[in-house]
N, C-alpha and C positions, 0 to 999 in steps of 0.2 A: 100516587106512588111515593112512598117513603123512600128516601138516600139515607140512610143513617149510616150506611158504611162506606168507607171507601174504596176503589178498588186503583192498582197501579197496577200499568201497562206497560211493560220494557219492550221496545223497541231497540234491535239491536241493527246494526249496518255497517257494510264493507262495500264500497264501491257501490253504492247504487244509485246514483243521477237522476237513472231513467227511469225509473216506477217510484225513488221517496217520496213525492210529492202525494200522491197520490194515497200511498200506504198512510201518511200521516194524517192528511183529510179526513180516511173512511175513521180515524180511533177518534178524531174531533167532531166529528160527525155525528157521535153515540147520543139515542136516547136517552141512554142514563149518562147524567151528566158530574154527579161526583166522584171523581176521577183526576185521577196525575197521568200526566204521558212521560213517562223516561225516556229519552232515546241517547243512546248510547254509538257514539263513533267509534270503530276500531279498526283508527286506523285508516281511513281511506285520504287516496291520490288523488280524488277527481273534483269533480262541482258540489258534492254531495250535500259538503260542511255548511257553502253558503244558501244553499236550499234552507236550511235547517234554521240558519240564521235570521232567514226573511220571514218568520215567524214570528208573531208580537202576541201571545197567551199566556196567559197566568199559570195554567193546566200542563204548560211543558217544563221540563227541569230535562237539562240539556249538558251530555258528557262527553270531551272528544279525545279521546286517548291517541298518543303516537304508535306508531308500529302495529302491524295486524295480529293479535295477538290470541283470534278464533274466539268461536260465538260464546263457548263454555266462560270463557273469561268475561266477555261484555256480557253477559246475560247473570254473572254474579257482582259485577259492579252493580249493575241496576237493581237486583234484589239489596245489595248495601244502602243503596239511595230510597226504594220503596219506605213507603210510611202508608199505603193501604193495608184493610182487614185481609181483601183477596188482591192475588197478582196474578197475573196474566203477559207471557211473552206472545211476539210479535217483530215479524222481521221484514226489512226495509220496501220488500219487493212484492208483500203481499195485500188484499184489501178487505178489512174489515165486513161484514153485515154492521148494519145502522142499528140492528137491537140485540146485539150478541151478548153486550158486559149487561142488560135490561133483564134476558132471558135467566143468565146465569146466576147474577145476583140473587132474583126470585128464585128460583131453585135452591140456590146453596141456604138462601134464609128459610126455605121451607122444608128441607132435609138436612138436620145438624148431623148428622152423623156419614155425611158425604165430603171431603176433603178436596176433592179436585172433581170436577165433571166437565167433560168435552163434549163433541160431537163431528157432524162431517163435514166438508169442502169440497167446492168443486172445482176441478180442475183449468186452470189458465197458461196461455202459451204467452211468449215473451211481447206477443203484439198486443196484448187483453183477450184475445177470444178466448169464449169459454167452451167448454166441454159441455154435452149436452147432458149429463148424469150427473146428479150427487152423489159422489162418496158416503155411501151412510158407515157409518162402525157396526160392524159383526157382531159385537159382544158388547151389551147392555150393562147388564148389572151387577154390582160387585163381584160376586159370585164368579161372573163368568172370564170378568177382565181379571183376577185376580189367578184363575187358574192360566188365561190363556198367556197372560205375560212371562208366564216359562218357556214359551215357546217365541214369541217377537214381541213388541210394542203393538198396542192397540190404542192410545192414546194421542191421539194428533195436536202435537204441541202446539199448533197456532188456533187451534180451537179450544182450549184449554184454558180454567178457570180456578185458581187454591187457593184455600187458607195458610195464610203468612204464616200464622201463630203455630203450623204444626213444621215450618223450617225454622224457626227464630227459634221453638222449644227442644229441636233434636237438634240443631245446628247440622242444617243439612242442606246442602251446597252442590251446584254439579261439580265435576271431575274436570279439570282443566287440565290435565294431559293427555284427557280422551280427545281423538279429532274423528269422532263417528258417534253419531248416537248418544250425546251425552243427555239431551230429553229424556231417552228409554230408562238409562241408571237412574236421574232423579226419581222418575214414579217408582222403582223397584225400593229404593231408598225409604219411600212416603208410603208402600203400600202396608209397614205393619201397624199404622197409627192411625189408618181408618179405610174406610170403604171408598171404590171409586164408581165413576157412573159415566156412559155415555148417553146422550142425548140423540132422538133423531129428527137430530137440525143442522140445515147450513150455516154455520157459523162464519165462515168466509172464502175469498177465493184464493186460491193457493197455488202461484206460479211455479210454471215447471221449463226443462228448454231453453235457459236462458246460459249456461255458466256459469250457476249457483256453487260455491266452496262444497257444499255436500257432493254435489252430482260430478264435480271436477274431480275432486280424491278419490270416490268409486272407480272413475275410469283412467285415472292416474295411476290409481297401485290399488287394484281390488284386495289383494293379499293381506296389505296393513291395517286395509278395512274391514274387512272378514276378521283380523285378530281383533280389533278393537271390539267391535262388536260380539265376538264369542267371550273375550273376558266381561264383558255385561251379562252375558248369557250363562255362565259360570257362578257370574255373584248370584243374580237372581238365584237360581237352585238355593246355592249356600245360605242364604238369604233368608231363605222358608226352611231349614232344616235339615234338606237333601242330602247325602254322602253317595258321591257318584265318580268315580273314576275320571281324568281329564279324559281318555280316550271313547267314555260313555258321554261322556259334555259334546264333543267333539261331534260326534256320531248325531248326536240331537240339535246340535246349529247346521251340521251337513244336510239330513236330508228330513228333517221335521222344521227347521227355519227357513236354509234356501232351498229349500224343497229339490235336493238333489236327487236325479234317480240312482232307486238302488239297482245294479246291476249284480253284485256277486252272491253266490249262497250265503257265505259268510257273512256279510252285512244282515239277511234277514236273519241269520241266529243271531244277530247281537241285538237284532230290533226288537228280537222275542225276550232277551235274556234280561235288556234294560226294562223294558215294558213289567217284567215280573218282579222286578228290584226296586223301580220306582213304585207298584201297587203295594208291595212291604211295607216300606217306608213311609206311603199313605196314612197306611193302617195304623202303625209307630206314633206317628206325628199326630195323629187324628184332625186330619185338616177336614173344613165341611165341606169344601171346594175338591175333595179329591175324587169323586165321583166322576170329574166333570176335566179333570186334568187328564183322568188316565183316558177320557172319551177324545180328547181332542188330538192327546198321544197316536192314538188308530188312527185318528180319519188323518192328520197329518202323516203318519206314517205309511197307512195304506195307501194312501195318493201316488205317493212315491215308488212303493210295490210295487203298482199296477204293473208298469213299464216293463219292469221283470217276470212280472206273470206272465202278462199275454206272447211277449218274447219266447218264453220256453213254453208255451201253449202252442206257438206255432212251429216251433223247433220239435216238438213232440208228433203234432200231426203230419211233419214231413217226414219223419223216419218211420 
């Protein structure tokens, strides 16, 4: 096997003691072995620092910032510090597969025209056990990731694999006042300069249940989270072309993202009204991927219908 490229891995962490040690092992661990590990401190109060410290490898380049200053920020420090062809994030509490950067590499060197390519994970609770199912990704090929990222992320950022050269040539950075989703923005950012791809492979395990910063702000303040996330949801549109009304945006992170049911008549006119305004727009734009946006439109929007279907199916049969 040829290493002719390199690849850096940003490891980023806040408080995590209890699983760094471990996260750091499974990236030193890698079959492919040319490779930098960046890991990035931000900010933590606990043991974490001198974990990190007790490391003696050429392979780590090692940052510890004061104040917690959220992942968006240490996760663009470390792309500052990267000097690999491809990079790849990585966070403190999670565990590598042994041939993920092996697999990926081979790929990306045998599809130049792929930019980032992931795949799935499986699920881990805050003790190590795992779940007995891999996560695999829904939507494989450019094509389908490209249409279905108007509707959520389909990109598992810890499974995830890019070429530098296409942030370093668009200068293209996550969003550091996003404190939700700032992953989802970068690929929406990267998706008009090339193709994506998922894999169907475990790439690693991905803890859940512990009192991760994501999972705490969700149930902190769902509301600032839902905004955050809907203005990704906005740009995306924008992004590709779209002119859509915020209360049609709205409408389309309501109950085609968090798959909210519809209840009122009015909502299905408006599901019918955008659906015919997004297929224009298609047609305008000449996307090749719109075949395949307006499909995932229905099956997400009819999911949500249903609710209100059979409600007034059985509202009907009683009168």
């Amino acid at each position: 096997m040829i290493e002719d490229k390199k690849v850096s891995i940003i490891l980023c962490f806040y408080n995590e003691e209890k699983y760094l040690e471990k996260a750091i092992d499974s990236v030193l661990a890698q079959t492919y072995s040319n490779f930098e590990l960046i890991i990035v401190n931000d900010g933590s109060t606990d043991g974490s620092n001198q974990i990190v410290k007790n490391y003696h490898d050429d392979r780590i380049v090692y940052k510890s910032y004061e104040g917690n200053k959220r992942l968006a920020y240490a996760r663009n420090r470390g792309l500052e510090l990267a000097t690999g062809d491809y990079v790849g994030f990585f966070d403190g509490d999670d565990i590598m597969m042994p041939d993920k950067i092996e697999k990926q590499v081979n790929y990306l060197e045998e599809h130049s025209e792929i930019i980032v390519v992931s795949g799935g994970y499986i699920y881990m609770d805050a003790e190590g056990n795992l779940d007995n199912k891999i996560i695999e990704p829904k939507y494989l090929s450019g094509s389908q990731i490209r249409a279905y990222m108007l509707f959520g992320n389909c990109i598992a950022v810890g499974a995830a694999l890019f070429r530098k050269e296409i942030i370093n040539k668009h200068g293209i950075i996550l969003d550091e006042k996003n404190k939700a989703s700032e992953d989802y923005q970068l690929w929406i950012d990267m998706l008009p300069y090339g193709n994506f791809a998922n894999l169907e492979e475990c790439f690693y395990y991905y803890r859940i249940n512990h009192g991760s910063k994501a999972s705490v702000m969700v149930k902190k303040n769902r509301q600032d989270y839902d905004m955050e996330v809907k203005k990704i949801l906005e740009h995306a549109w924008s992004m590709r072309g779209f002119s859509l009304e915020r209360k049609e945006l709205s409408f389309i992170y309501n109950f085609l993202n968090k798959n909210k049911k519809i209840w009122r008549p009015n909502d299905v006119l408006m599901g019918i009204c955008i659906y015919k305004k997004v297929k224009k727009q298609i047609n305008r734009l000449k996307l090749n991927e719109g075949k395949l946006i307006l499909q995932y439109y229905k099956k997400q929007w009819l999911r949500s219908y249903k609710t209100y279907w059979l409600i007034n199916k059985v509202i009907g049969t009683e009168g």
